[in-house]
Structures are given as C-alpha cells and as structure tokens.
PDB file of N, CA, C and O in Angstrom:
ATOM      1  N   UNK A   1       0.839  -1.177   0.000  1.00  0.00           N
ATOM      2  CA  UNK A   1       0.000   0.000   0.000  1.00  0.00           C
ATOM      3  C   UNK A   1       0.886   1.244   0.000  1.00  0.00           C
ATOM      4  O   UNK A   1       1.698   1.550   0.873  1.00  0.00           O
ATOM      5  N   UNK A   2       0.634   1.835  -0.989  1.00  0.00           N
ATOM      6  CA  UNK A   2       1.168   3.039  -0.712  1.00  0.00           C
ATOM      7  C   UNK A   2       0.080   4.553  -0.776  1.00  0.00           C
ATOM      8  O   UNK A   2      -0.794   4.667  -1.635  1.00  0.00           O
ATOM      9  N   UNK A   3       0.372   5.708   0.383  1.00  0.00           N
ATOM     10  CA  UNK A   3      -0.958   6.614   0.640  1.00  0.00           C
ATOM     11  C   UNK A   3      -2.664   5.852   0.426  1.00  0.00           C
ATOM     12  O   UNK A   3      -3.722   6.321   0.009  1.00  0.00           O
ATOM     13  N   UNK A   4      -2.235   4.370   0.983  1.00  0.00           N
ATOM     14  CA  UNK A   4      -3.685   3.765   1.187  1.00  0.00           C
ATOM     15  C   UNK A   4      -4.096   2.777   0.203  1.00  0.00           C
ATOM     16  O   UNK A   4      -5.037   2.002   0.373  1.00  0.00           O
ATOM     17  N   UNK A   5      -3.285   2.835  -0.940  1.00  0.00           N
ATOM     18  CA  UNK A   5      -3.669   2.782  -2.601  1.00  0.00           C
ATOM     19  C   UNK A   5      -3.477   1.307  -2.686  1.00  0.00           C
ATOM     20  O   UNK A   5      -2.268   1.540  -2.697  1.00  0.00           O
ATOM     21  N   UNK A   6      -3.510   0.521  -2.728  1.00  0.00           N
ATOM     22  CA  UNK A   6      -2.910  -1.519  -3.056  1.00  0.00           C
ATOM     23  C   UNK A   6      -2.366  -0.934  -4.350  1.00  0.00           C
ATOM     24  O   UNK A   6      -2.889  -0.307  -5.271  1.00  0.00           O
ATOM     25  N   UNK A   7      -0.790  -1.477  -4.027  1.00  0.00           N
ATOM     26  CA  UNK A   7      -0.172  -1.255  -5.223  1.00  0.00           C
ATOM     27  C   UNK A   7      -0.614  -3.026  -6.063  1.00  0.00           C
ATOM     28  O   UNK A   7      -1.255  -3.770  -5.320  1.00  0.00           O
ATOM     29  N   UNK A   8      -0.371  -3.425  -7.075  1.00  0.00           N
ATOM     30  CA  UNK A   8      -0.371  -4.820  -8.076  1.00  0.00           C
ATOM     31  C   UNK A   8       0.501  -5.513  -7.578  1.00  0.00           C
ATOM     32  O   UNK A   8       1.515  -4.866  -7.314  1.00  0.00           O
ATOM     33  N   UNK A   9       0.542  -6.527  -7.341  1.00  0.00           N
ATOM     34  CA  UNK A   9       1.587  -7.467  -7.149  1.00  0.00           C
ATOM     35  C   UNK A   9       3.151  -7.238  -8.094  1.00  0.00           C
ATOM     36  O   UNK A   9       4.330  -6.955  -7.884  1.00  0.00           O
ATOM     37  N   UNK A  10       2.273  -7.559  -9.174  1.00  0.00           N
ATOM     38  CA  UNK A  10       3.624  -7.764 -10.664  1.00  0.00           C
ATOM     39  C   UNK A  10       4.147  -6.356 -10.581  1.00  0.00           C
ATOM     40  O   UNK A  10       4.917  -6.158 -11.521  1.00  0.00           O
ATOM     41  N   UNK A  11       4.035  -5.477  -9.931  1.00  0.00           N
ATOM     42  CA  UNK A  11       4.891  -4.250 -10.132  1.00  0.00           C
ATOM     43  C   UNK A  11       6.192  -4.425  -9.094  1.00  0.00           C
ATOM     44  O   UNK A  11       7.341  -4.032  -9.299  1.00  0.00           O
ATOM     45  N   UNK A  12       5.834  -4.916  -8.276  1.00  0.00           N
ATOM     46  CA  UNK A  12       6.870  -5.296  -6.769  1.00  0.00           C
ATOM     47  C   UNK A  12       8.049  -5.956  -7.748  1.00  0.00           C
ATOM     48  O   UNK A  12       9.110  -5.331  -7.724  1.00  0.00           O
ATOM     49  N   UNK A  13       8.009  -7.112  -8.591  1.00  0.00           N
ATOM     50  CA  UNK A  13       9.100  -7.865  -9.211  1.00  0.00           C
ATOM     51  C   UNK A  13       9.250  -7.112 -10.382  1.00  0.00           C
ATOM     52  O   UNK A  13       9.412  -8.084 -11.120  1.00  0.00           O
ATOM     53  N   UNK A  14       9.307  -6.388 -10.955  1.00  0.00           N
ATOM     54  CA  UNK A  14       9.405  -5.860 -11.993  1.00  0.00           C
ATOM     55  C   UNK A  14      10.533  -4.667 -12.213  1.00  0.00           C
ATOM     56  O   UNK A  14      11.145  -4.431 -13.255  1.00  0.00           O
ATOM     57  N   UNK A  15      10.641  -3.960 -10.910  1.00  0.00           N
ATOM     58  CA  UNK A  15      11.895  -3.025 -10.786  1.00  0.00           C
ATOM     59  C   UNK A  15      11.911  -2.986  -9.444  1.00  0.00           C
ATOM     60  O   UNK A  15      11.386  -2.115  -8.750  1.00  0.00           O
ATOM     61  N   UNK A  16      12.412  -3.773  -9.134  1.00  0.00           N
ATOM     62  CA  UNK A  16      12.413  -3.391  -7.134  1.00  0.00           C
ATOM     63  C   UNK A  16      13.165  -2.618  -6.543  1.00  0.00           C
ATOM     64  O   UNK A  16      12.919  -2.296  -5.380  1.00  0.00           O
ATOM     65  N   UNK A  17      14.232  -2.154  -7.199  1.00  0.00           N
ATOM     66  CA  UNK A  17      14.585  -1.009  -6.900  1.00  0.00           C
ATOM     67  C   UNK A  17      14.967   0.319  -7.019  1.00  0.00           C
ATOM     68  O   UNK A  17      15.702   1.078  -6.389  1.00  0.00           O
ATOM     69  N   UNK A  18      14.279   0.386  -7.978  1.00  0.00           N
ATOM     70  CA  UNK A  18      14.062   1.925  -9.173  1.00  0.00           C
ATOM     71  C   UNK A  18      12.898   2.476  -8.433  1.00  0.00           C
ATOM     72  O   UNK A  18      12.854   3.484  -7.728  1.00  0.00           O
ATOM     73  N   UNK A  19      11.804   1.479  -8.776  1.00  0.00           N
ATOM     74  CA  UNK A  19      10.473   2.320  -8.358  1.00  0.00           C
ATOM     75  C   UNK A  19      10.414   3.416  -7.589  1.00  0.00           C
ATOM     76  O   UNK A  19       9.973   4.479  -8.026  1.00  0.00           O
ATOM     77  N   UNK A  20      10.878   3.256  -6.299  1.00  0.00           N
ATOM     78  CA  UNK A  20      10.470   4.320  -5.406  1.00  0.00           C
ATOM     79  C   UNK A  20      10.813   6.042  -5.468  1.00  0.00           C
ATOM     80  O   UNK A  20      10.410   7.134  -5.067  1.00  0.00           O
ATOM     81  N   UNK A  21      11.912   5.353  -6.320  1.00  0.00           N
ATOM     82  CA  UNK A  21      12.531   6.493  -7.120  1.00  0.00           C
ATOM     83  C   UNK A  21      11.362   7.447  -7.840  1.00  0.00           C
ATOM     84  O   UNK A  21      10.870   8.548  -7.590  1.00  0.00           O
ATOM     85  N   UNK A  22      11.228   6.659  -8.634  1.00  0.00           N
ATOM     86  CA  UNK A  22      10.342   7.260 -10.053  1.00  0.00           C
ATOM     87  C   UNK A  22       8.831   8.306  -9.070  1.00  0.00           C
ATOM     88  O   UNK A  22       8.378   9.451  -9.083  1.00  0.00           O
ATOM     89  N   UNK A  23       8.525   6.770  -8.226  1.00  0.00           N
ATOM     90  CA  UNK A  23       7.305   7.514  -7.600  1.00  0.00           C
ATOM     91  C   UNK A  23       7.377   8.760  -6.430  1.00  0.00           C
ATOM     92  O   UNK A  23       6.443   9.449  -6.020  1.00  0.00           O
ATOM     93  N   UNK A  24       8.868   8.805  -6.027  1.00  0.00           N
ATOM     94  CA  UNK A  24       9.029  10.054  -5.387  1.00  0.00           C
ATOM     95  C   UNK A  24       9.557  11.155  -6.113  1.00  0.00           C
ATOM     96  O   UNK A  24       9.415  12.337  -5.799  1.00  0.00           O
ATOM     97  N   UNK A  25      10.165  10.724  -7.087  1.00  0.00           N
ATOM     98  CA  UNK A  25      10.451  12.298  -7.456  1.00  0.00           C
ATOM     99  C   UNK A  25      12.242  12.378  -7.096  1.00  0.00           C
ATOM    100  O   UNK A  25      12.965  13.298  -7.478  1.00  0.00           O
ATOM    101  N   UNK A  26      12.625  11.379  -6.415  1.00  0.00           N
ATOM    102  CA  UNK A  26      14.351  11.853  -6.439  1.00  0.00           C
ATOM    103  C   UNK A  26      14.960  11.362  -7.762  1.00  0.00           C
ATOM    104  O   UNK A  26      14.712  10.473  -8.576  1.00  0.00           O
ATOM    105  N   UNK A  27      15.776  12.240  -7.627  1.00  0.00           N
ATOM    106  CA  UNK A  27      16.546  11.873  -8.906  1.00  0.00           C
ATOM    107  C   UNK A  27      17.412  10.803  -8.053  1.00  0.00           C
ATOM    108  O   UNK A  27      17.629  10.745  -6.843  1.00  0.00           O
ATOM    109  N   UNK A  28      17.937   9.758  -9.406  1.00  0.00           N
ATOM    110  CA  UNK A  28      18.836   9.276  -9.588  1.00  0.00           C
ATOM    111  C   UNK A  28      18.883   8.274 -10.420  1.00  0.00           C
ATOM    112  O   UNK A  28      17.867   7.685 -10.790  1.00  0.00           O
ATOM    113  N   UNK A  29      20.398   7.890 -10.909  1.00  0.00           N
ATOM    114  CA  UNK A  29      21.013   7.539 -11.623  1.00  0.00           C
ATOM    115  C   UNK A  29      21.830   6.200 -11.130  1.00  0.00           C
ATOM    116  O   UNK A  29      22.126   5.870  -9.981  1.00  0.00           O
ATOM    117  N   UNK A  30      22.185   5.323 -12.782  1.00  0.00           N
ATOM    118  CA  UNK A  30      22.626   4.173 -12.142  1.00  0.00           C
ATOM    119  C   UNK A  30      23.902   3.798 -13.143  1.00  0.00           C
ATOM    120  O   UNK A  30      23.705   4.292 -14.253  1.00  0.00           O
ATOM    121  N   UNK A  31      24.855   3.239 -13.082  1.00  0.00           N
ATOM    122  CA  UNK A  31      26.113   3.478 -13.407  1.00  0.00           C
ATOM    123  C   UNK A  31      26.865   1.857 -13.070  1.00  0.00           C
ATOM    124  O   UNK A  31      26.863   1.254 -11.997  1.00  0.00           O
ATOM    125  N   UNK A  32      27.524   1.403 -14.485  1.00  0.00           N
ATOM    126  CA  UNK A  32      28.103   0.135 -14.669  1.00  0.00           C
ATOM    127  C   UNK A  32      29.103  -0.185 -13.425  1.00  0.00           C
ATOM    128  O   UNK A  32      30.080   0.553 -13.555  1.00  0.00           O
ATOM    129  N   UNK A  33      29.226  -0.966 -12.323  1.00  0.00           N
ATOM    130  CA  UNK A  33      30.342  -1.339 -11.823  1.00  0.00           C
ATOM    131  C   UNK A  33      30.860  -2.345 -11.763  1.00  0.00           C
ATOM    132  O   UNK A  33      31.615  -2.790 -10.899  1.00  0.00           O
ATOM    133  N   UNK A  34      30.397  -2.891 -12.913  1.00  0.00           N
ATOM    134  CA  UNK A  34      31.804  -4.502 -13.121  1.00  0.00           C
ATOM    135  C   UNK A  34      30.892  -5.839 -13.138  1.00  0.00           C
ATOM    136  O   UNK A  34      29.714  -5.906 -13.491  1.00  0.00           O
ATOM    137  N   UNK A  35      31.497  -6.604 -12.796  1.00  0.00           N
ATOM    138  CA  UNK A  35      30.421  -7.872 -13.029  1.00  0.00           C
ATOM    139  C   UNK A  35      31.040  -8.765 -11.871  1.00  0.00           C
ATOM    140  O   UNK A  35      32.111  -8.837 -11.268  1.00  0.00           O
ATOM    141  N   UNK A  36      29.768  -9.429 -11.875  1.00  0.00           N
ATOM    142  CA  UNK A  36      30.003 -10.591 -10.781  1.00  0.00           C
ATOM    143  C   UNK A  36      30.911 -11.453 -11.230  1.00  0.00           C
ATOM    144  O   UNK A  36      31.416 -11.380 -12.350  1.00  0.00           O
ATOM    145  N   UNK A  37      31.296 -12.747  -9.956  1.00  0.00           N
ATOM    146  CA  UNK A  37      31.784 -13.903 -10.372  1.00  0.00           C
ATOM    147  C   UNK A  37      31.445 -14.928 -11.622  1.00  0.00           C
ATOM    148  O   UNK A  37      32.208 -15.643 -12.272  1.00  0.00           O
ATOM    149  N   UNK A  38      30.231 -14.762 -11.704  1.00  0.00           N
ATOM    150  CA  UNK A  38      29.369 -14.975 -12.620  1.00  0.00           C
ATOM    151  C   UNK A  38      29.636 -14.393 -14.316  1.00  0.00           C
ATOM    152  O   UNK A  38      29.391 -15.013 -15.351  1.00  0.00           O
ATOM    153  N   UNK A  39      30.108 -13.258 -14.194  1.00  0.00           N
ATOM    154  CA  UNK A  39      29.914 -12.821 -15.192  1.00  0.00           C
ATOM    155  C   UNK A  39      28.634 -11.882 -15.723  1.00  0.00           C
ATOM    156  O   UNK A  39      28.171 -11.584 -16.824  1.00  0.00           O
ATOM    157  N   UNK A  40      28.236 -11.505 -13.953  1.00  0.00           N
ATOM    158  CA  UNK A  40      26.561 -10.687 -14.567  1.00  0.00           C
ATOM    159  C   UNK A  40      26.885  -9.379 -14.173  1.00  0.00           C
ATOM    160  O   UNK A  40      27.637  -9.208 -13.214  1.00  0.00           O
ATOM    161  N   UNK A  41      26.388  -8.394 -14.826  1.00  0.00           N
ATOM    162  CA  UNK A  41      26.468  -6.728 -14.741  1.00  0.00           C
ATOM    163  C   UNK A  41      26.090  -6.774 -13.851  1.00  0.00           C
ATOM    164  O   UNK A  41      25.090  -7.462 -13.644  1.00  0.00           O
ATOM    165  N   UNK A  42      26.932  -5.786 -12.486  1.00  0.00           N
ATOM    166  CA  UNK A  42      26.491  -5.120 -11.444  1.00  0.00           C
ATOM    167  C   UNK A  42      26.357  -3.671 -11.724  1.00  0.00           C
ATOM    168  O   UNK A  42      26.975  -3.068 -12.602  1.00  0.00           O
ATOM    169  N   UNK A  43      25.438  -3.132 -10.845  1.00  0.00           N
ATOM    170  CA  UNK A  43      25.521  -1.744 -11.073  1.00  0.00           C
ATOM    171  C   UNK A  43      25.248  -0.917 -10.057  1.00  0.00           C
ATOM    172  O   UNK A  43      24.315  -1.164  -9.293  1.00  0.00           O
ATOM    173  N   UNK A  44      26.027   0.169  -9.919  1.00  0.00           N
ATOM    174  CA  UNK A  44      25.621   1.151  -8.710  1.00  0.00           C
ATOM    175  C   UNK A  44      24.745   2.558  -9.128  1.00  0.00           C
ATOM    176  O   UNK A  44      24.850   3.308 -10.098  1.00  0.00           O
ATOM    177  N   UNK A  45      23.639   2.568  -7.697  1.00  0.00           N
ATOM    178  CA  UNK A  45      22.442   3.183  -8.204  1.00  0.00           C
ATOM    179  C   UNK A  45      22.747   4.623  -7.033  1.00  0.00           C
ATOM    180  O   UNK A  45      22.815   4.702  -5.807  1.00  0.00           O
ATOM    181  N   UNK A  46      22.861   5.534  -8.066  1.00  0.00           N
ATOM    182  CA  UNK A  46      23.077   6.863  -6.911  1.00  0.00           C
ATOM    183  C   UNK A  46      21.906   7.543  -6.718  1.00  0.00           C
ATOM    184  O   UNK A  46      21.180   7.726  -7.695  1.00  0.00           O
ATOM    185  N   UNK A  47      21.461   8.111  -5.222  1.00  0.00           N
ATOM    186  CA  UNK A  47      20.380   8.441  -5.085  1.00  0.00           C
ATOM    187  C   UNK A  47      20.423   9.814  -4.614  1.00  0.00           C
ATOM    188  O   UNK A  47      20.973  10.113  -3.554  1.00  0.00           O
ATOM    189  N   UNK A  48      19.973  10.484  -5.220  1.00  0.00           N
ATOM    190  CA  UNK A  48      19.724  12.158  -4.352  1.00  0.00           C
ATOM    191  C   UNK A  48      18.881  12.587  -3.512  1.00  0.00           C
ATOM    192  O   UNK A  48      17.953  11.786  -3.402  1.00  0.00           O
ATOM    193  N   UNK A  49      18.727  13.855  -2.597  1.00  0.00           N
ATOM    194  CA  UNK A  49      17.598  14.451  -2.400  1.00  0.00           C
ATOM    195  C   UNK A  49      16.792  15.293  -3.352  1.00  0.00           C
ATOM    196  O   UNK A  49      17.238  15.972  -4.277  1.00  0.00           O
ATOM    197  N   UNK A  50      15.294  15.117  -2.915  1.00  0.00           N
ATOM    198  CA  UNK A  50      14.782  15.616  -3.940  1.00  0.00           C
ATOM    199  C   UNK A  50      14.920  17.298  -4.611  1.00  0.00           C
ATOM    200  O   UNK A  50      14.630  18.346  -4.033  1.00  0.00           O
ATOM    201  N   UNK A  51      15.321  17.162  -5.648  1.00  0.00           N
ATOM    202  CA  UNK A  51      15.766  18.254  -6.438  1.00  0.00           C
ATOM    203  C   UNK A  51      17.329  18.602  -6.364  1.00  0.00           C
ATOM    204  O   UNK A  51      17.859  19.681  -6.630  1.00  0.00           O
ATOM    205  N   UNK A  52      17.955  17.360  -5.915  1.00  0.00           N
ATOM    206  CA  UNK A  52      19.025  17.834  -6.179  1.00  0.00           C
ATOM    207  C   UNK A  52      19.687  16.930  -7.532  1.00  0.00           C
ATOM    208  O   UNK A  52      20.421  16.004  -7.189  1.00  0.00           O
ATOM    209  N   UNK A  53      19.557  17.056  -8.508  1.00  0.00           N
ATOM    210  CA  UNK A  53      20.194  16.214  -9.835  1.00  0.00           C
ATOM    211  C   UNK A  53      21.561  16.950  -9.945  1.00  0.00           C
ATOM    212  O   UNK A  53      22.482  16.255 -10.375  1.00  0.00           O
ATOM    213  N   UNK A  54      21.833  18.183  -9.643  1.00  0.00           N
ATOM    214  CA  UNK A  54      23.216  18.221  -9.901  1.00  0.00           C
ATOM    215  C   UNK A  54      24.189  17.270  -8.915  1.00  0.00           C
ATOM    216  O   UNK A  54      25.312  17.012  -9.345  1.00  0.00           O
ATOM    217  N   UNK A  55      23.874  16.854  -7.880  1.00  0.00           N
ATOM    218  CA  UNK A  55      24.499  16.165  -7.114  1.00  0.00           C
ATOM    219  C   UNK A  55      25.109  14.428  -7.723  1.00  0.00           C
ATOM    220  O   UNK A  55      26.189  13.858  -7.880  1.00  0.00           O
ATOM    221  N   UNK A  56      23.318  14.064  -7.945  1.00  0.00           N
ATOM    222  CA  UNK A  56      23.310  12.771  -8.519  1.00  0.00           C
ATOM    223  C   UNK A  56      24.133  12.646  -9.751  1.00  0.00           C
ATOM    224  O   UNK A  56      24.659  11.552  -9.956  1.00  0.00           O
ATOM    225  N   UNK A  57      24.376  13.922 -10.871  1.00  0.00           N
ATOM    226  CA  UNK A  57      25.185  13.602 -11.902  1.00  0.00           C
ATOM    227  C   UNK A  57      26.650  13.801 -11.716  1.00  0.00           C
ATOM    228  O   UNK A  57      27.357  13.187 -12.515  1.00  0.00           O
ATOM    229  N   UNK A  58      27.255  14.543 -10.815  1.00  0.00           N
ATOM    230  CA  UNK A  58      28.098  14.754 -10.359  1.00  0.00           C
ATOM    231  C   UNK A  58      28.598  13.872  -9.962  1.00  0.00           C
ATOM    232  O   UNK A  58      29.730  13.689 -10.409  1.00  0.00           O
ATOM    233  N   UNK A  59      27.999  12.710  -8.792  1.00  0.00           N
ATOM    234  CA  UNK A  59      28.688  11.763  -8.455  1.00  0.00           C
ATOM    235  C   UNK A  59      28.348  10.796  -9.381  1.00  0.00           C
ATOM    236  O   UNK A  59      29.039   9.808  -9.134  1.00  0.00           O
ATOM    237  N   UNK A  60      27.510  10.559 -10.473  1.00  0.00           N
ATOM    238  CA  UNK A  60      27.642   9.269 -11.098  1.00  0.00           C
ATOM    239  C   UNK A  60      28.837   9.976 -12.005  1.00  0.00           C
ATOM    240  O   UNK A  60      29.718   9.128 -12.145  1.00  0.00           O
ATOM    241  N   UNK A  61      29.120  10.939 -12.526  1.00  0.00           N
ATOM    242  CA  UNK A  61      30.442  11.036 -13.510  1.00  0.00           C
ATOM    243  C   UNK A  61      31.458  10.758 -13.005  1.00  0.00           C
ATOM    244  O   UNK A  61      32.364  10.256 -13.669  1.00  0.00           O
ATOM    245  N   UNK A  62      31.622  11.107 -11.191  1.00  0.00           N
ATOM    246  CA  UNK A  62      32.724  11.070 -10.489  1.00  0.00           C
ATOM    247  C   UNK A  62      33.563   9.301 -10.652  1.00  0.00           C
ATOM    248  O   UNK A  62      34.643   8.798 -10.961  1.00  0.00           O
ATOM    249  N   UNK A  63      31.877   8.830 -10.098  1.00  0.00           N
ATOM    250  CA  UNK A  63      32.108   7.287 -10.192  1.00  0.00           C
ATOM    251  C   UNK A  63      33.105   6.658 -11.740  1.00  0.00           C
ATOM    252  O   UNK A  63      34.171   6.061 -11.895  1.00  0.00           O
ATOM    253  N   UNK A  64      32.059   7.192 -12.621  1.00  0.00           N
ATOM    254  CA  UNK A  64      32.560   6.137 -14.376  1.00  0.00           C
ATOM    255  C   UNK A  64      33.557   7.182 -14.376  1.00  0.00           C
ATOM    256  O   UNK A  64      34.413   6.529 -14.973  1.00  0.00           O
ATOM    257  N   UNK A  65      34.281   8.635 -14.109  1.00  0.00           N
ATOM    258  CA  UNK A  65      35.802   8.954 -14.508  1.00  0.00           C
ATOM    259  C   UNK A  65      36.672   7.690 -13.658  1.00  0.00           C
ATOM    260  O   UNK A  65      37.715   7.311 -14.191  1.00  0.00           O
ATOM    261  N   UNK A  66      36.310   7.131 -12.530  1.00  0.00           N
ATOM    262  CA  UNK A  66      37.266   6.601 -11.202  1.00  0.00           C
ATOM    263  C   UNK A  66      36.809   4.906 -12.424  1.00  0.00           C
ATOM    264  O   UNK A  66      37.854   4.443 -12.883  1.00  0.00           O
ATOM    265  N   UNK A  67      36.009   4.408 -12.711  1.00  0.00           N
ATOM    266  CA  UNK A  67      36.102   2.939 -13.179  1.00  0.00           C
ATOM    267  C   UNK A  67      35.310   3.244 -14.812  1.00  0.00           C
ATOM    268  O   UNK A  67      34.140   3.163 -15.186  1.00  0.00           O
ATOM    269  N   UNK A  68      36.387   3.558 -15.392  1.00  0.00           N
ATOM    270  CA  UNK A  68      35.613   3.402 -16.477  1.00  0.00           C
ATOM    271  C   UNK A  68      35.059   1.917 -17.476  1.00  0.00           C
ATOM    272  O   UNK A  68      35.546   0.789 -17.398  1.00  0.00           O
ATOM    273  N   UNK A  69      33.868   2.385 -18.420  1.00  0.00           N
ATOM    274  CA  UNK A  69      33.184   0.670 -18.348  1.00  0.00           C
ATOM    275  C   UNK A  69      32.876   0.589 -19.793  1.00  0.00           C
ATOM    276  O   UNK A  69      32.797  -0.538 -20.282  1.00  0.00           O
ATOM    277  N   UNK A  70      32.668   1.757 -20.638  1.00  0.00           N
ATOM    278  CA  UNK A  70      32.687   1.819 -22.034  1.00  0.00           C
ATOM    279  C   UNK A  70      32.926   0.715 -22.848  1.00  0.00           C
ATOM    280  O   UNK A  70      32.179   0.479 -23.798  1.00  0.00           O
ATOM    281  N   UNK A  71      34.576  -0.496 -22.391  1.00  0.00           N
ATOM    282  CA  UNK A  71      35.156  -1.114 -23.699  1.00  0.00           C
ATOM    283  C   UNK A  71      34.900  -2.183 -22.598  1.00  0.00           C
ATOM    284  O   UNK A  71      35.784  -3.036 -22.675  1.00  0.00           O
ATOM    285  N   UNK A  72      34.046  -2.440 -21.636  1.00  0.00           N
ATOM    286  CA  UNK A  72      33.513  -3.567 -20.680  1.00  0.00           C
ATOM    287  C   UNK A  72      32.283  -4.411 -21.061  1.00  0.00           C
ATOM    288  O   UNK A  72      31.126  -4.002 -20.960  1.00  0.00           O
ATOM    289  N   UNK A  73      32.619  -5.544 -21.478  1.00  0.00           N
ATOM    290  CA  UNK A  73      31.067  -6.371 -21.910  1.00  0.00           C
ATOM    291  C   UNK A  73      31.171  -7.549 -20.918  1.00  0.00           C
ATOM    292  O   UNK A  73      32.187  -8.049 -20.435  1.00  0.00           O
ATOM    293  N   UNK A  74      30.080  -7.821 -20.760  1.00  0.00           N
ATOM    294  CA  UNK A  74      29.613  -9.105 -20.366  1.00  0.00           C
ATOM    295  C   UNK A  74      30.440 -10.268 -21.310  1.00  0.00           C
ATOM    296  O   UNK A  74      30.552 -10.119 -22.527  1.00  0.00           O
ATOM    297  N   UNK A  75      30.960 -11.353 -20.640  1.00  0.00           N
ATOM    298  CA  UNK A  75      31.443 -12.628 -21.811  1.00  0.00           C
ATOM    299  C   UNK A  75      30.659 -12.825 -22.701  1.00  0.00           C
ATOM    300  O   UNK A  75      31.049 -12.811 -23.869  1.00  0.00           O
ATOM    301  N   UNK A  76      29.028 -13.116 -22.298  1.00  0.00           N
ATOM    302  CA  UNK A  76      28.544 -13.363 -24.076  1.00  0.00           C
ATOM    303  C   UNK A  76      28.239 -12.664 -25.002  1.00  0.00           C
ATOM    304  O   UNK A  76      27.767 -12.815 -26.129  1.00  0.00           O
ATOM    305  N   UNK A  77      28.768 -11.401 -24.010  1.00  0.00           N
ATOM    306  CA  UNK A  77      28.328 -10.267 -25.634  1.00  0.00           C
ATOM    307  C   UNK A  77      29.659 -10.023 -26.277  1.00  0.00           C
ATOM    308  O   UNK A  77      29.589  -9.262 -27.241  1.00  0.00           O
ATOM    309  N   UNK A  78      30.711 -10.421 -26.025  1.00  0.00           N
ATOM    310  CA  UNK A  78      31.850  -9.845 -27.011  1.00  0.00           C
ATOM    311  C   UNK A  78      31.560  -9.920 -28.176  1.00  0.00           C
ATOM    312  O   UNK A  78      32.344  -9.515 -29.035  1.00  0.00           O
TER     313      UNK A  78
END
C-alpha cells in the first residue's frame, strides 16, 4: 500500500529497486560497476535528495571517470 492505494503485485518484481525512485520524485542515476563472479552486470544506483540532480550527476560522472566501463562487456556479448 502506498498513501492507502494496493499497489499490483507484478509491479513489486518488476523493478524493485528503481520504483520508489520514479514515484518520489528523487533523482537518480545508475552506473556500470563490473560484473560478478558470474559474469553478470552489477551496477551502482546513486540516489539524491529531492531536487538535487546536480548532485546525482556529479557523483555518477565522479564514479565512471574513477572505473571506467565503455570497452567492458559481459562474456557473451563480445
């Protein structure tokens, strides 16, 4: 429930951790950081206060200047 409302089930698995984002209004941004043991994309998700996006872009550029990921694929996509 959110403000009373029954959210859908299938929305809960669908982005579990973006959503709250979107539905509040903070910015943020999410940014390649390497891959698992596995071989699966991890990624780090920067979160701001609301209205602050210069912050959130600031530190996601800070992040990809410090690890850059551009010439980085997953093994089965080479």
């Amino acid at each position: 429930m959110i403000d009373g409302v029954k959210v859908p089930d299938k929305l809960w698995g669908f982005t579990p951790f973006t959503y709250p984002f979107n539905w509040s209004g903070n910015p943020a941004a999410t940014a390649p950081a390497g891959f698992s043991v596995d071989g699966l994309p991890i990624g780090l998700q920067i979160v701001g206060r609301w209205g602050d996006e210069e912050t959130v872009i600031a530190a996601s550029k800070a992040f990809e200047d410090a690890r850059p990921w551009a010439d980085k694929f997953p093994i089965e996509f080479k």
